[in-house]
Structure formats: C-alpha cells, structure tokens
C-alpha positions in Angstrom: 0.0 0.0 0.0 2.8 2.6 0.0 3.0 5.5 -1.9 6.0 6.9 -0.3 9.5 7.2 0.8 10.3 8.7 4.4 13.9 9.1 5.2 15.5 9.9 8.2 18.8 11.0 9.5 21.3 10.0 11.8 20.3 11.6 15.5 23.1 11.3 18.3 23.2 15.2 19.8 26.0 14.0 21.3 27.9 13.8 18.2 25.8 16.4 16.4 25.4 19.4 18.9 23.5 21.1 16.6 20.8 18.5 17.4 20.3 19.7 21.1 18.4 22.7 19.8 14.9 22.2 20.1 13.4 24.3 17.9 13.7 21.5 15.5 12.3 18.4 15.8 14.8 15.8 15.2 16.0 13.6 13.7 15.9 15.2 10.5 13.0 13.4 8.1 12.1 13.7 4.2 9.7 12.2 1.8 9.8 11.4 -2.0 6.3 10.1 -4.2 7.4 6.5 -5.1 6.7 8.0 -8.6 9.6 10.5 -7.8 11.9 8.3 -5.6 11.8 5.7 -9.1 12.5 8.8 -11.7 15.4 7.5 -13.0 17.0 11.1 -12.4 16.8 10.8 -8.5 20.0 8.4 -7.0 21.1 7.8 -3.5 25.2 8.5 -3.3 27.2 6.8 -1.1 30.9 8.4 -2.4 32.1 11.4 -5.0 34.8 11.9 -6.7 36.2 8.2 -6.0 36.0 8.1 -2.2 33.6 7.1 0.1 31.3 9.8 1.1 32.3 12.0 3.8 30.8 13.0 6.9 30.3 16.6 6.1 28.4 15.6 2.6 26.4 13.1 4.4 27.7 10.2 4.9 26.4 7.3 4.7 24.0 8.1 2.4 22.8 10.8 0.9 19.3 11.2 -1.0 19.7 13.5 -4.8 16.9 15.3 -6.5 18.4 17.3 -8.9 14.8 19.2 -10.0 13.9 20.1 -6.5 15.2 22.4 -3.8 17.6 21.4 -1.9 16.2 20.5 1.2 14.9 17.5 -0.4 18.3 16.1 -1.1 18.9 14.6 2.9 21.8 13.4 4.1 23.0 10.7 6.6 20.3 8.7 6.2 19.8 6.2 8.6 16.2 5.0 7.6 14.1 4.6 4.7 10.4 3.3 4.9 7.8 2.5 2.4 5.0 4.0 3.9 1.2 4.9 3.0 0.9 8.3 4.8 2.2 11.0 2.9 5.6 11.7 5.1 5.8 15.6 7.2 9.7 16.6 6.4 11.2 18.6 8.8 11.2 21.7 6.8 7.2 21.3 6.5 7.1 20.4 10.0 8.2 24.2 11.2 7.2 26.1 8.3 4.6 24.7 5.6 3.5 28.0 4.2 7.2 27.8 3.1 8.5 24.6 2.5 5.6 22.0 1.5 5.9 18.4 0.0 6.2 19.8 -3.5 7.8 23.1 -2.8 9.9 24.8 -5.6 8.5 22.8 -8.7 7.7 26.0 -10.3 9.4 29.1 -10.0 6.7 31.0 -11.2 5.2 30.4 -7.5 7.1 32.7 -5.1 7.9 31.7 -2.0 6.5 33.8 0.8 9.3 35.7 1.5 11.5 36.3 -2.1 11.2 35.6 -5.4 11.9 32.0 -7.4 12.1 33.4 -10.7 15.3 33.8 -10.9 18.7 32.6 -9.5 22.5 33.7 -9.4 25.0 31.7 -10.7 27.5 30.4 -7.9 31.3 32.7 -8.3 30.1 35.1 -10.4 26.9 37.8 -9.6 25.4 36.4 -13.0 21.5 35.9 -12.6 19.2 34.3 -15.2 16.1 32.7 -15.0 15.4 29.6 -12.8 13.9 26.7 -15.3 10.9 25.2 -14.3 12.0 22.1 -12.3 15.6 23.3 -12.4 15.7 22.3 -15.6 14.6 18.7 -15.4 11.4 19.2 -17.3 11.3 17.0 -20.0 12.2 14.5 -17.6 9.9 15.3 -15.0 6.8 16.9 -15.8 5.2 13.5 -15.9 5.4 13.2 -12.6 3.2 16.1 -11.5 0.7 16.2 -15.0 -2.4 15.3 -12.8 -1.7 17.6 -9.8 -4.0 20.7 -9.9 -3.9 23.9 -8.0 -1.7 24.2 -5.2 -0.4 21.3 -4.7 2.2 21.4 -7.3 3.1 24.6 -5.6 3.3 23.8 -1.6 
C-alpha cells in the first residue's frame, strides 16, 4: 500500500550538537512520491569523486533530487520506509506555508518571502532565469501532470 519514501537521519546530539536545539524536531526526516523516488533522475550516493562519502556531505547516504530544492536532497540517512501516509519533512514540520511536499517545482510560485524566478550563478553575480523544475522538465513533468492547484506549488 505505500506511496511513499520517508527518510530519516542519523540523530546522536552528542555527536551532532546542533541537534540539542529544540526548535527543530529531530531527527531530520524527508519524503519522496514512489513516482519520484523511481525517476530514474533521483539516486542515493554513497561516495564522489572516487572516495567514500564524507561525513560533512552526508555520509552514509545521501538522497539526490536534482529538480527540487535542496532541502529535499537529505543526508546521513539512517532509515528509509515505504510507507502509506504522505511523510511531514522537517522543513514542512516548522514552516509549511514555506517549505511544502512539492515546494519549488515551479518558479513562477514565489515563496512567501522572495522571489523563485530567478537565480544567481555560484562565483560570479550572473543571474538568469530559474527553469521550471531546475531544468529537469522534460524528464519530470510527468510526474506532476495530474496535480492541480496548489499542490504542485506547496
């Protein structure tokens, strides 16, 4: 019966201080649409360059989804589950007027507090227009054809 992908991190605040704040609710959790986890553009990376992956890129596994923000791309993963229920990310947990399941899959949807429409190009000050799923559309639009309203946005 599952539709979905939940993945969870790694939570030891001993070894992650950061954890001990409480303002977010730990351990860090994301979800994918089996449909999207499957795309054959989405991968799970366990090295770069050669070499195992390290720590500080999220080792020991580390989710890619090149067409959507980059929230969506956790890392450390500790746990994945197929599950029915539609998962609450950590992001959505503590803000889901701004970061909702399928947040930035259109640019032409601005997020509450700046503009999508357009994005700077890392090292230089170079800004152009962002592409609608970074990009990825022809390889991703099917994914989201039967969504209406909202939803595609949030």
């Amino acid at each position: 019966d599952a539709k979905y992908l939940r993945f969870e991190t790694f939570h030891n605040p001993e070894v992650a201080p950061g954890q001990k704040q409480g303002w977010y609710p730990w351990p860090y959790v994301e979800g994918l649409s089996l449909a999207e986890a499957t795309n054959d553009l989405a991968f799970m990376a366990t090295g770069v360059y050669g070499k195992p992956l390290a720590k500080q890129f999220g080792a020991p596994l580390r989710l890619a989804v090149p067409w959507k923000y980059g929230f969506k791309s956790i890392k450390s993963i500790v746990r994945i589950s197929f599950v029915k229920e539609r998962p609450v990310g950590l992001w959505e947990a503590i803000q889901s007027k701004e970061y909702g399941f399928w947040a930035n899959v259109n640019p032409g949807v601005p997020h509450p507090r700046w503009s999508q429409s357009s994005e700077r190009v890392l090292g230089t000050s170079e800004r152009r227009n962002t592409l609608m799923f970074n990009g990825y559309g022809e390889q991703v639009a099917e994914l989201y054809k039967d969504m209406k309203g909202e939803a595609l946005y949030m």
